[in-house]
N, C-alpha and C positions, 0 to 999 in steps of 0.2 A: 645577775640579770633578772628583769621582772618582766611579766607577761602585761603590758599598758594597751587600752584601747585608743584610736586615735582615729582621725578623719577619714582615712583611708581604710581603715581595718585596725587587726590586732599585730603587735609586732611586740619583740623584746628588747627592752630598753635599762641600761646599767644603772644599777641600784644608787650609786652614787652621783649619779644628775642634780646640779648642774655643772658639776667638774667634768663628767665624762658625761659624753654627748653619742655614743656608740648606741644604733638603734640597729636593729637586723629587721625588716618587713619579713610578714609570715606566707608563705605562699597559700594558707588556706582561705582563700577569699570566696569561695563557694560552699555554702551548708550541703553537705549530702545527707539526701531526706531518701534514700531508699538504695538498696544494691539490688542493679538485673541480672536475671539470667543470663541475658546475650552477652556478646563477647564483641568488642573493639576487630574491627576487620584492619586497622593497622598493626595493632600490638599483640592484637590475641587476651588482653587485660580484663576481667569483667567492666562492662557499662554501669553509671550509676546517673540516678537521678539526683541533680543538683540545683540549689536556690543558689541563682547569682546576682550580681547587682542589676541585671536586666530582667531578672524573672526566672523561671523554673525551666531547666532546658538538663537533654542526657548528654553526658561527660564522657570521657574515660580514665577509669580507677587509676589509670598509671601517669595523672597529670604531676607534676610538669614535665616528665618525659616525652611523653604523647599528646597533643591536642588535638585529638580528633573530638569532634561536637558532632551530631545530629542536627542538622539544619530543616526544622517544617518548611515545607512546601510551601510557599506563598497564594492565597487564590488569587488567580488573575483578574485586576480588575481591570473596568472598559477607560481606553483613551480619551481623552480630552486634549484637544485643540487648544493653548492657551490666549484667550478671548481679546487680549490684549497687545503679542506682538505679533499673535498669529502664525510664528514658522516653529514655536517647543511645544511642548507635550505638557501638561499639569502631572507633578509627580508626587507621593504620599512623602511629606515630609515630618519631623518631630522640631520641635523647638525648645529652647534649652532646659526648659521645666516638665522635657516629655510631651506635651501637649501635639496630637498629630493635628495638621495643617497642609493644605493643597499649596502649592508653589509652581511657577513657572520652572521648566530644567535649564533656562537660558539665564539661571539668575547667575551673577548679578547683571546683567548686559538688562534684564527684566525682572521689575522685582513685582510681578500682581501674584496675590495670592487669596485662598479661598480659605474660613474659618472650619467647613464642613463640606465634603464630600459634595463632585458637584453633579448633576443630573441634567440632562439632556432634554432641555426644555425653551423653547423662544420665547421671549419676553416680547409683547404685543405693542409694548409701548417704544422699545430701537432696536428690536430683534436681533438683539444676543441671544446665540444660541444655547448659553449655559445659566442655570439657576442652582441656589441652594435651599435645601428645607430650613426653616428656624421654628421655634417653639416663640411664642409671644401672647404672654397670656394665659397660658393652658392651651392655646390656638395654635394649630402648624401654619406655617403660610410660606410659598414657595416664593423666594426673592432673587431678583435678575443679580446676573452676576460681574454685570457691569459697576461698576464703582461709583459714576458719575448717572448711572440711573437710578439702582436700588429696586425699582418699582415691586411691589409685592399683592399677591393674591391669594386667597383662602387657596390651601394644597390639597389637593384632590388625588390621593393614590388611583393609578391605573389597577382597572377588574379585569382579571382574564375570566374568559366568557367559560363556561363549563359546558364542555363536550363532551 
């Protein structure tokens, strides 16, 4: 048996390939970059901090027994109405290169979606109620989030007054 890397990770694969085709996958698929103090409220096992294929996230030492994770608290962010069939919600989605992207939750019945995070702003010219920021130029400019408008305006962050 040899220790080969492959698409998926590292796995052991028989020295004499391609007569024997016998691969075992490794169940180490996360780097552990630190052991915690605290202890697994399932197992009792020490905690460790782990690189996985999603990012840096705490474990428990006695995986694949236990998979308990530490899941961060999400911050809540504010609803949006989505603009276009008007009865789903705009939801934080990822696309297949990672890449986060606003989407209707009614998709596929709706498929509009947003490149960047949308903001609460009526556009003057068919009063959609939703815009996005873009950079253009070195310039921000705040663009309606209607598809078939577009229209855009130098973006102007709101000042809270100082009290």
């Amino acid at each position: 048996m040899q220790l080969k890397q492959g698409k998926k990770g590292l796995f052991l694969g028989c020295s004499t390939y391609p007569k024997c085709d016998y691969i075992k996958p490794l169940h180490h698929e996360n780097h552990i970059i630190k052991k915690l103090e605290e202890c697994c409220p399932e197992c009792g096992h020490y905690l460790q901090l782990k690189q996985g294929s999603y990012g840096i996230f705490i474990g428990c030492s006695n995986y694949p027994e236990c998979h308990f994770i530490v899941h961060e608290e999400a911050e809540v962010e504010e609803e949006f109405d989505c603009p276009e069939c008007k009865q789903n919600k705009l939801i934080t989605r990822k696309g297949r290169l990672g890449k986060t992207f606003y989407g209707c939750s009614g998709f596929p019945g709706c498929k509009f979606t947003l490149p960047t995070q949308p903001i609460k702003q009526q556009c003057e010219k068919c009063g959609c109620e939703l815009a996005t920021i873009k950079k253009i130029k070195g310039k921000q400019y705040t663009i309606c989030a209607n598809k078939s408008c577009q229209h855009q305006i130098p973006y102007q962050a709101e000042v809270e007054p100082n009290g």
